[in-house]
N, CA, C and O of each residue as an XYZ file, in Angstrom:
300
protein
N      92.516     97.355     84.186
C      93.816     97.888     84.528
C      93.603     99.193     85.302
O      92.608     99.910     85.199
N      94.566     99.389     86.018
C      93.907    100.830     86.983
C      95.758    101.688     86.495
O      96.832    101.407     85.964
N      94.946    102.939     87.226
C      96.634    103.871     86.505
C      97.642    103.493     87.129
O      98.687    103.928     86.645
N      97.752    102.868     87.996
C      99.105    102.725     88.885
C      99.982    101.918     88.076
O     101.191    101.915     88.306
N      99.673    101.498     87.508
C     100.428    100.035     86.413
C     100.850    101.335     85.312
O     101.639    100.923     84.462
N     100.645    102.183     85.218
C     101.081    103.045     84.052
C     102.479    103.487     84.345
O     102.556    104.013     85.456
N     103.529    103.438     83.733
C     104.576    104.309     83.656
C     104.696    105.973     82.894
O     104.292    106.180     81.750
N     105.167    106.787     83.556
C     105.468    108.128     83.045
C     105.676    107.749     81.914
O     106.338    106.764     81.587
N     104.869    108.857     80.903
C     105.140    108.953     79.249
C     104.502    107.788     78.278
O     104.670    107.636     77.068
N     103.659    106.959     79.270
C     102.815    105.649     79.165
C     101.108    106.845     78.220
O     100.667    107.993     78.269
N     100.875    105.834     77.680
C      99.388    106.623     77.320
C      98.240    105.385     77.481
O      98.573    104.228     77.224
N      97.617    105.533     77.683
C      96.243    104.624     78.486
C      94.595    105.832     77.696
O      94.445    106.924     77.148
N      93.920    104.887     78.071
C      92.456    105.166     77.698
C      91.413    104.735     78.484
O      91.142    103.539     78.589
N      90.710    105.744     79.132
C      89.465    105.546     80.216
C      88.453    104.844     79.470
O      87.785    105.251     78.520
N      88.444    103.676     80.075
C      87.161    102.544     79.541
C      85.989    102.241     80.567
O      84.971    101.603     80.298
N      86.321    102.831     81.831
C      85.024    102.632     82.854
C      85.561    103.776     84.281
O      86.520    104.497     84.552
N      84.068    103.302     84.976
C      84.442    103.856     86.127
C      84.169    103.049     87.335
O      83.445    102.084     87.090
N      84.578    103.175     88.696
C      84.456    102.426     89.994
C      84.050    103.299     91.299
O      84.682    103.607     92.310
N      82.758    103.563     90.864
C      82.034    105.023     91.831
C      81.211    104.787     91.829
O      80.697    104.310     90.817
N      80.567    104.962     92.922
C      79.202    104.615     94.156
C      78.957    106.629     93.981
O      78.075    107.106     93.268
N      79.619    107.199     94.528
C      79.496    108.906     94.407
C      79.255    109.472     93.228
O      80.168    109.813     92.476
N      77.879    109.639     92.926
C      77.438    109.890     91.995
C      78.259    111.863     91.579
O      78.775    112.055     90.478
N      78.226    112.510     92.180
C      79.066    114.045     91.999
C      79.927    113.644     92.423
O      80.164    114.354     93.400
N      80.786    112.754     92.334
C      82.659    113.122     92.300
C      82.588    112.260     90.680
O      83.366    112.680     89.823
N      81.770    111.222     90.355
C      81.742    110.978     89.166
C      81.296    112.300     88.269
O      81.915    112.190     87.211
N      80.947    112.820     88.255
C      80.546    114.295     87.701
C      81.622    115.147     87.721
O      81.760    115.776     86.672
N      82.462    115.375     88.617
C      83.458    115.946     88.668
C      84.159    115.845     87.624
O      84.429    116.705     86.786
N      84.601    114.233     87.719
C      85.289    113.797     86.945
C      85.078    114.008     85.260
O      85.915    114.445     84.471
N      84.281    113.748     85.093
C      83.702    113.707     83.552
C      83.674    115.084     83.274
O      83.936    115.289     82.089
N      83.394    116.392     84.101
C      83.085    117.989     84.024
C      84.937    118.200     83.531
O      85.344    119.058     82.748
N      85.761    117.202     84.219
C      87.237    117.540     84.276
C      87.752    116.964     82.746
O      88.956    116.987     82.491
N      86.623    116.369     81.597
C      87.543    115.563     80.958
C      87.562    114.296     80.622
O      87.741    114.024     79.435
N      87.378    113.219     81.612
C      87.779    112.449     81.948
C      86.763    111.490     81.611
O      86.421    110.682     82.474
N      86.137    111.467     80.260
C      85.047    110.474     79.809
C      85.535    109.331     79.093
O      86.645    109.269     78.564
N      84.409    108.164     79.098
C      85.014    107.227     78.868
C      85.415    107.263     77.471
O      84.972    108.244     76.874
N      86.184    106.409     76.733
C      86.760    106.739     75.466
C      88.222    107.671     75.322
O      89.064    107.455     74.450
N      88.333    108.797     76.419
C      89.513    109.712     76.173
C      90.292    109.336     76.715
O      90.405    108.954     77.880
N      91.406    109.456     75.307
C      92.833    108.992     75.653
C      93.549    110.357     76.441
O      93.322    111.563     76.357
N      94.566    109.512     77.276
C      95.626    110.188     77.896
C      96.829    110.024     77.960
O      97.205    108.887     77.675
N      97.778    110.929     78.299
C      99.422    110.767     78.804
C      99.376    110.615     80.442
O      98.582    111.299     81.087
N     100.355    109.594     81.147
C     100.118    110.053     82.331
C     101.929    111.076     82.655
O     103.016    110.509     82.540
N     101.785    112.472     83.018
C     103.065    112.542     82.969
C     103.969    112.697     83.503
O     105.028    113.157     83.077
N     103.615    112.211     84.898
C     104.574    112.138     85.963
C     103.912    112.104     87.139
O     102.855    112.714     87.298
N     104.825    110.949     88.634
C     104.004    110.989     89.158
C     105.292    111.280     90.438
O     106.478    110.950     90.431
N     104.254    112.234     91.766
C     105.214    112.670     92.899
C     105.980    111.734     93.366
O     105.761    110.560     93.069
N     107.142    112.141     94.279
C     108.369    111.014     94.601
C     107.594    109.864     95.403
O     107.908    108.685     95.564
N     106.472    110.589     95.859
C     105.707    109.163     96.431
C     104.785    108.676     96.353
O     104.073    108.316     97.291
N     104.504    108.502     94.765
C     103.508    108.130     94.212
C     102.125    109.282     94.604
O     101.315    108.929     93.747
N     101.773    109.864     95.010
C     101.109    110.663     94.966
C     100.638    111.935     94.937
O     100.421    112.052     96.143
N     100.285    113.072     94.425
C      99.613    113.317     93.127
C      99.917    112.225     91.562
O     100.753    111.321     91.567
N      99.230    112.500     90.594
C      99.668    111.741     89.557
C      99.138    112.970     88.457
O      98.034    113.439     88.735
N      99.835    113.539     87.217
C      99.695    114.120     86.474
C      99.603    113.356     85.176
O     100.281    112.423     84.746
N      98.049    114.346     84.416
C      97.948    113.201     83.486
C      97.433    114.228     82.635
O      96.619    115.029     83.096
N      97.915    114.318     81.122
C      97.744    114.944     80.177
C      96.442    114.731     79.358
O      96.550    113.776     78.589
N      94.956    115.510     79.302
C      94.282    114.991     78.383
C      93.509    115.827     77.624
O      92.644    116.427     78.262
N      93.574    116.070     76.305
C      92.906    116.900     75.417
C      94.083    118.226     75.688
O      93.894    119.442     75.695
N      95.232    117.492     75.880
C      95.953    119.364     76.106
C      95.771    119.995     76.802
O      95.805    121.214     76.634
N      95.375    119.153     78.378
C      95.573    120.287     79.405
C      96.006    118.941     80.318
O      95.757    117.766     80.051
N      96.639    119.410     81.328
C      97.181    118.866     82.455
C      96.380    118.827     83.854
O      96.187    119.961     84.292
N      95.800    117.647     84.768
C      95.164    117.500     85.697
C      95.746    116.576     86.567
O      95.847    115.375     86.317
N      96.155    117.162     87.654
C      96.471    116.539     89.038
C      95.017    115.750     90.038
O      93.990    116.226     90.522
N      95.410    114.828     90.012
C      94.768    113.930     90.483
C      95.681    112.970     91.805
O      96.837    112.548     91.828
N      94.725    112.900     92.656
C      95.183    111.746     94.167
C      95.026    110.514     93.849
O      94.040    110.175     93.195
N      96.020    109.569     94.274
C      96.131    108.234     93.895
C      94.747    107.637     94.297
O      94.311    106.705     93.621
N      94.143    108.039     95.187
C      92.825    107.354     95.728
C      91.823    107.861     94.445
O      91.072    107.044     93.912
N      91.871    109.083     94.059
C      90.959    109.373     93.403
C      91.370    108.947     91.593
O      90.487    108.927     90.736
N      92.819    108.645     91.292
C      92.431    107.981     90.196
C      92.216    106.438     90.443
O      92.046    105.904     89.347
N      92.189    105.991     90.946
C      91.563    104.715     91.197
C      90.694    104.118     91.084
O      90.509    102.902     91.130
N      89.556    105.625     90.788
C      88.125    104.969     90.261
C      88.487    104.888     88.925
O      88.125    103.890     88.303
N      89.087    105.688     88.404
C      89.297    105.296     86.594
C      90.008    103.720     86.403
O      90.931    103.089     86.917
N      88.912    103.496     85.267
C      89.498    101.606     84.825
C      89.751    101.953     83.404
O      88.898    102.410     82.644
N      91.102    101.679     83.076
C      91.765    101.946     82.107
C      92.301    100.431     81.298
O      92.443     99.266     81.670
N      92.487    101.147     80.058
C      93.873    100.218     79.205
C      94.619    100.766     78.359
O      94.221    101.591     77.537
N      96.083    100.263     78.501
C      96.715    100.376     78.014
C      96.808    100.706     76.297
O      96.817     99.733     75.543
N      96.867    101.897     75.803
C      96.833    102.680     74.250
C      98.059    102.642     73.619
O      98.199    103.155     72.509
């Protein structure tokens, strides 16, 4: 499942990743974003892009391209 299928106030859980870029995968994980952690996603811009997503109690803006490497399911 990828985040776009998520609705605002939806909560999901990072179960993989879809990255060839070994440091933007680093990024990611430095941001949080390991596999196992659950999230809120909590709103997303009028046109779908940025996407705000709640995790461990802090809030991270993310680009639709760039959550796209996260492979999620539904929590």
């Amino acid at each position: 499942m990828k985040l776009r299928e998520l609705v605002p106030g939806q909560r999901g859980k990072i179960t993989g990743y879809c990255c060839r870029d070994r440091a933007y995968l680093q990024k990611l994980l430095r941001m949080g974003l390991i596999r196992g952690a659950l999230f809120t996603l909590v709103r997303r811009a009028p046109l779908g892009d940025p996407v705000v997503l709640e995790v461990n109690g802090c809030c991270l803006t993310l680009r639709q391209n760039e959550a796209e490497i996260l492979d999620i399911e539904s929590a």
